[in-house]
N, C-alpha and C positions, 0 to 999 in steps of 0.2 A: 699226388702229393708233391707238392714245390720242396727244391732244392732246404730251403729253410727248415720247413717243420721234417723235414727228415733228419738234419740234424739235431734237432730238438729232443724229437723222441729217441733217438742211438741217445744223447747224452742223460736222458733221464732213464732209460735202461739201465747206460754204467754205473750212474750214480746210485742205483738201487742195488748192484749189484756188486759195488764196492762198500755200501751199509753194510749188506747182508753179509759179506765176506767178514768184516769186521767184528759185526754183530757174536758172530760162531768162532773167533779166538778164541780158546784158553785163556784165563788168566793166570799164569806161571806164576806171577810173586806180586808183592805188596809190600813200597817199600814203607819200612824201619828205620824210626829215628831211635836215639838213646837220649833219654832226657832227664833230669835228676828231679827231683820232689823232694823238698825239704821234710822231716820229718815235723809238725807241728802238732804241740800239745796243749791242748784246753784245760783250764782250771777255771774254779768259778773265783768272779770275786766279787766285794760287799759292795753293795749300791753306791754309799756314797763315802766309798773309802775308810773304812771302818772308823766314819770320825768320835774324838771324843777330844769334850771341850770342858774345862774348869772354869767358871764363872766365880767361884769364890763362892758364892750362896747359894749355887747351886751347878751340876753337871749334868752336861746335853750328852748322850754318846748314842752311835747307831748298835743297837744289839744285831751281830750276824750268824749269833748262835741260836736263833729260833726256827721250829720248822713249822709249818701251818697248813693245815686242812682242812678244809670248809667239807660241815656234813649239815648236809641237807635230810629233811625229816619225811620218809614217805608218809603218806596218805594211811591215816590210822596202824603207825606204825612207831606212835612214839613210847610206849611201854615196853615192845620188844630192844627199842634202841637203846631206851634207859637199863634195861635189864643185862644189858650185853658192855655196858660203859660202867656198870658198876661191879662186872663179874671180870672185865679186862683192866680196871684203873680204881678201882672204888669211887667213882666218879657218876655222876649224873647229869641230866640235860639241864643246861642253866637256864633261870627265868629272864622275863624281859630287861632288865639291868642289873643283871647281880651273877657272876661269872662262878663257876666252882672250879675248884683244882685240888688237887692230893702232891705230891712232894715230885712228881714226875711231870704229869699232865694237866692242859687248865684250859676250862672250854668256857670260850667268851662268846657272848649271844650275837649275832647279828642280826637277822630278823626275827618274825614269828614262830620258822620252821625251818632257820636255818645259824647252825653257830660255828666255829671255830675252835678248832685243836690245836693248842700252842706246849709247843714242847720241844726240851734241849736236843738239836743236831750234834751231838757228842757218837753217835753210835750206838746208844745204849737202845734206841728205835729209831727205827729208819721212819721216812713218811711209808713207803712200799709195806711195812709192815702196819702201820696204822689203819691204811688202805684196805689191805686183805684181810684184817681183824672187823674189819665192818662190813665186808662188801656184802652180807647176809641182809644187815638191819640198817643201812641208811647210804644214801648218795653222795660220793665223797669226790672231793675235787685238790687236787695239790694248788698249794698258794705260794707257800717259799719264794717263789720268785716273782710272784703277783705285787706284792704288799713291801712297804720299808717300814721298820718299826724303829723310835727314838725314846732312851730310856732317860725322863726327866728325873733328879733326884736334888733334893737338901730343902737347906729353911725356906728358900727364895723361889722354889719350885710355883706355888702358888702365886705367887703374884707376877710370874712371868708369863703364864698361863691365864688370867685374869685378863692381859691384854689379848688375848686372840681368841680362847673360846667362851662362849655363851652360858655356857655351864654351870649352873652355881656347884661350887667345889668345895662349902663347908660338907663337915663329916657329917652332918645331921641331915643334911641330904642328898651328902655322897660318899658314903661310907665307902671304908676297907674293901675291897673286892668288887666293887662298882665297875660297870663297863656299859659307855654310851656313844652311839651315831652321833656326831657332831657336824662342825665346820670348822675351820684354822683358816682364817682370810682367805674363805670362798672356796677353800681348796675341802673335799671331803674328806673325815677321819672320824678313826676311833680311837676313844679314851678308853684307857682301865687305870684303878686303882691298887696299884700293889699295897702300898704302906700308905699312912697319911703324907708322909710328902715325896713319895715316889709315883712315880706314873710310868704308862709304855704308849705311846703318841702311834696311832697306824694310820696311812696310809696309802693310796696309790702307788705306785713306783715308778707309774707316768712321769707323775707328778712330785717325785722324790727332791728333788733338789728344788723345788719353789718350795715343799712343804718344809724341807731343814732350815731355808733361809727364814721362812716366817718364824722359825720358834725360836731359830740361832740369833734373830735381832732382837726379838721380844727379852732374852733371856740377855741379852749385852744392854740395852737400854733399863730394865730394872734392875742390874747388877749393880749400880755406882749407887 
């Protein structure tokens, strides 16, 4: 072995044997920083800033006092569901466009076998508590923060409404208590009828502030 590769091999020797020494330290300490973290607190808040607007003939406002949960209907299991909504609310499953409610709770249809629990966030029920009151007899899903709902009201309600949905909205064929899948300029929603000239506009919340601007113009342009 020449001069060279003997130094070669001593130096990959040391070098393994200055790993390995390495390698088998102790680690004595770890340092420590001190570093502060702000204390921050969450609260929720209303989608589109809890607007409410006086048109004169009629008022747009966002309701942020509703809580909503979608219950889905299992599979030959809509008599137990109905049985259990009329023993917890006096309530029952609503038909294809006609919502039922009792002076607490109001369940508005969404599809075939699938509708919506609309009720006051006051405390008086949590969604968690509507949740665990069903989870026997139907599929339930929190919405609260899915959905933005706008409550149209006054004389001029209808004909602002005129300009955007499809809907014929005399009483005769869309009575009191009416609730339908619609469109609002392309944007999807549901209608319900509280009163003849009140309504509650839902929804996406993707979609929240295109769908307020579509109604909040409609509602400025048939105002004057």
């Amino acid at each position: 072995m020449n001069g060279t590769a003997k130094r070669s091999v001593v130096s990959v020797q040391f070098a393994v044997r200055i790993s390995f020494w390495r390698s088998a330290l102790p680690i004595t300490s770890i340092r420590k920083e001190t570093v502060n973290v702000a204390e921050i607190s969450l609260s929720g808040a209303p989608i589109l800033g809890d607007v409410h607007h006086d048109f004169g003939a009629c008022i747009l406002a966002e309701r942020t006092d509703i809580a909503l949960i979608s219950v889905a209907i299992p599979k030959d299991g809509r008599k137990a569901l109905s049985d259990k909504l009329k023993e917890l609310w006096e309530l029952s499953v609503p038909s294809a466009m006609e919502t039922r409610h009792t002076n607490k709770i109001r369940a508005i249809p969404m599809t075939v076998d699938q509708f919506m629990l609309a009720f006051s966030s006051d405390g008086t029920m949590s969604e968690t508590d509507a949740q665990e009151s069903l989870a026997d007899v139907g599929y339930t899903t929190l919405q609260t923060d899915a959905w933005v709902i706008l409550e149209l009201k006054g004389s001029g309600a209808i004909t602002a409404l005129e300009r955007i949905c499809p809907i014929d909205l005399d009483q005769s064929a869309f009575p009191i208590g009416s609730a339908a899948r619609t469109s609002m300029e392309h944007l999807g929603a549901c209608i319900v009828r509280l009163e003849a000239d009140q309504f509650w506009l839902m929804s996406a919340r993707s979609s929240a502030q295109s769908f307020y601007h579509a109604v909040e113009t409609s509602c400025r342009w048939t105002a004057s």
